[in-house]
C-alpha positions in Angstrom: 27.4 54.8 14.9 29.0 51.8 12.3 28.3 48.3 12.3 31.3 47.2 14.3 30.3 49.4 17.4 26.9 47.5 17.2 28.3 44.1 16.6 29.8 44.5 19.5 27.1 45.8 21.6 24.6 43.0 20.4 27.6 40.6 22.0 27.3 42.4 24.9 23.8 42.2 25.0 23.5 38.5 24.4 26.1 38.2 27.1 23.6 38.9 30.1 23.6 35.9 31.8 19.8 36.0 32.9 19.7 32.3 34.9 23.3 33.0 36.6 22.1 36.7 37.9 19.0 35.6 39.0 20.3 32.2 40.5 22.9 34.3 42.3 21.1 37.2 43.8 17.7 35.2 44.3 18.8 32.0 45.4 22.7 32.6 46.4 23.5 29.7 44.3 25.5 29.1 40.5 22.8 27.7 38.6 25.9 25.9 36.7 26.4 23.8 39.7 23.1 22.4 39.4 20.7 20.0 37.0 22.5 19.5 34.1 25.2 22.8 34.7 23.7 24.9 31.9 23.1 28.2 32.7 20.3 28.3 30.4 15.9 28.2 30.7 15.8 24.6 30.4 18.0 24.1 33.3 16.3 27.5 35.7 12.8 25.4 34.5 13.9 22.1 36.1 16.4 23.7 38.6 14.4 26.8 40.0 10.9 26.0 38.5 8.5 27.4 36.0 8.2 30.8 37.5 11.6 31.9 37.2 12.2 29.3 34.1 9.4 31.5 32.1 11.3 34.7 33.7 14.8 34.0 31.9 13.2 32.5 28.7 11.6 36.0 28.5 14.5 38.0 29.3 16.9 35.6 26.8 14.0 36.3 24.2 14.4 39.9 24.7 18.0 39.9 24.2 17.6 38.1 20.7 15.2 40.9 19.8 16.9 43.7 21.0 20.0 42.9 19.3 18.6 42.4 16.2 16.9 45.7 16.1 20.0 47.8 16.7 20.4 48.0 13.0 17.4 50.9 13.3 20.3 53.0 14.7 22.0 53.1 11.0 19.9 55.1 8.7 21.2 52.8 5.6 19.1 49.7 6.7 15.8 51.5 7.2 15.5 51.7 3.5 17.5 48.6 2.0 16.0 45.6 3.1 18.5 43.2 1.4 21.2 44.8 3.3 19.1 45.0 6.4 18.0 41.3 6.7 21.5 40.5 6.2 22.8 42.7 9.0 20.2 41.7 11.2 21.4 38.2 11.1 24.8 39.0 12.2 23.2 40.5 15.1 21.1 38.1 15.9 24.0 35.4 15.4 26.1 37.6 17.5 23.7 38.1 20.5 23.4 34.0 20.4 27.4 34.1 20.2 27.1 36.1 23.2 25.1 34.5 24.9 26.9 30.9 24.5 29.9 32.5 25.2 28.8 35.6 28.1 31.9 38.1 28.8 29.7 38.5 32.3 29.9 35.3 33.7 33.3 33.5 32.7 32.5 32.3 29.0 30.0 29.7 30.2 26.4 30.0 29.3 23.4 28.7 28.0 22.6 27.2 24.4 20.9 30.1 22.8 17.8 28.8 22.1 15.5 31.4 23.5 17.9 34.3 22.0 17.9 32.7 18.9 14.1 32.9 19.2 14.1 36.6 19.4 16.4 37.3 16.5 14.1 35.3 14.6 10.8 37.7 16.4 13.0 40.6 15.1 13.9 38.9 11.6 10.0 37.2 10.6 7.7 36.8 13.2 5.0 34.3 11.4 8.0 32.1 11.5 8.7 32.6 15.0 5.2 32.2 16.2 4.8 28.9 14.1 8.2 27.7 15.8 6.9 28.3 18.9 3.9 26.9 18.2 5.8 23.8 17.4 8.3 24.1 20.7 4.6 24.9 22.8 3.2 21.7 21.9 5.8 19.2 22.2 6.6 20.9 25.8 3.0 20.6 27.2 3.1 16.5 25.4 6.6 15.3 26.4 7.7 18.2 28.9 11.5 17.6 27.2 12.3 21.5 26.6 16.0 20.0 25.1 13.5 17.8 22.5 11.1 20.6 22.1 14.1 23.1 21.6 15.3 20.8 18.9 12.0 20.4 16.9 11.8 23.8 16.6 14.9 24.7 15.5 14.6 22.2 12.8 10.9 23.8 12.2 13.1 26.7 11.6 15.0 25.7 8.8 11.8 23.4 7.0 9.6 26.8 7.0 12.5 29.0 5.8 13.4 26.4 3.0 10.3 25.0 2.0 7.5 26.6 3.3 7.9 30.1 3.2 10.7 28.7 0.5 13.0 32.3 0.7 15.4 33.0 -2.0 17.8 34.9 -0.1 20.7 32.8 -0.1 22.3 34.2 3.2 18.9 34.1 5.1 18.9 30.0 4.4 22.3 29.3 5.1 21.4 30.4 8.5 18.3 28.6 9.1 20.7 25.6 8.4 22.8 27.1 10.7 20.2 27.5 13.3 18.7 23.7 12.7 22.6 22.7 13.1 23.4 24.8 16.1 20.4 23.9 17.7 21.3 19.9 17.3 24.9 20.5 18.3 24.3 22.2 21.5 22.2 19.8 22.5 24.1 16.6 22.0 24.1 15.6 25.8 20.4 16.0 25.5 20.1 13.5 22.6 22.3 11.4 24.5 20.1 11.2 27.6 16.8 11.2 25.3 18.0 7.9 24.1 19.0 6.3 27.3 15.6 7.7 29.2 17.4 9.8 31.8 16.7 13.1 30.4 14.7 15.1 33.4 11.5 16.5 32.3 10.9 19.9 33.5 8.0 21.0 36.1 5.6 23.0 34.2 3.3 24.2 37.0 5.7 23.8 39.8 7.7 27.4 41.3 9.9 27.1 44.0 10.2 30.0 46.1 14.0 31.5 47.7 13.2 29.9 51.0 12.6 26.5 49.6 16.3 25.7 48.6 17.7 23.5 45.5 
């Protein structure tokens, strides 16, 4: 097993297009057609409602952790943790490519949010649990998960820089990166945040296969 075999597996791994599976088989409908078209857990929250919202953000989480940890299957980075972290990222950044960008359902997915999550689980979990610790809050306060996406990822990048204030130079490129990526991808977001027409997503709402969309 080398690196480029597991590159390519963590893309194919990010590439599992949770919400578009589940909207397909569960509801026979393209969850792309619907709310804002992003095949993403924001839009199964506000499209198919928290119970299935919850179930793809855990799944996309997975995927972020899963494809960060292949690098266990290469002895080398069991015992150089330099070399490790570093390979872990490109994972990570990988699986997020993937799942952006999904070979399994036509190039269109979500924003990689919740897989960019898990690589971070994988990467330092006290950061990931204070991120989402930060994404938590402002969901339950303002119930914008585009706004509550975005103040963690810039969470993200204060923590990694100043907080926990790393000295590996490739580990804080890419919490600028993430902070970036994070804002980038959401720019329709920002867009409706400003004009008030962003939907707010149903927290304790479900909506069951017969109900519809």
């Amino acid at each position: 097993m080398n690196e480029s075999i597991l590159v390519i597996f963590a893309y194919l791994i990010g590439s599992i297009p949770t919400s578009v599976w589940i909207s397909k088989y569960v509801f026979n409908i393209d969850i792309r057609n619907y709310g804002s078209g992003n095949a993403g857990a924001t839009n199964t929250f506000r499209v198919l409602g928290s119970k299935w919202g919850s179930f793809v953000m855990l799944v996309d989480v997975s995927k972020g952790i899963l494809a960060t940890s292949l690098y266990i299957l290469i002895p080398f980075y069991l015992s150089h943790e330099l070399a490790r972290t570093n390979f872990m990222i490109i994972l990570g950044l990988t699986a997020v490519v993937g799942h952006i960008f999904p070979i399994w359902a036509e190039f269109k997915g979500g924003k990689g949010v919740a897989t960019l999550l898990g690589m971070t689980i994988a990467i330092q979990p006290m950061v990931a649990l204070l991120c989402l610790m930060v994404f938590a809050f402002t969901l339950i306060i303002t119930r914008f998960v585009s706004l509550s996406s975005m103040l963690a990822g810039v969470a993200f990048m204060v923590l990694i820089l100043f907080i926990f204030n790393e000295r590996e130079t490739m580990y804080r490129l890419f919490a600028i990166i993430v902070a970036l990526m994070v804002i980038i991808t959401h720019q329709k977001n920002i867009g409706r945040l400003l004009k008030g027409t962003e939907n707010k997503v149903p927290l304790f709402k479900n909506r069951s296969k017969s109900q519809g969309v």
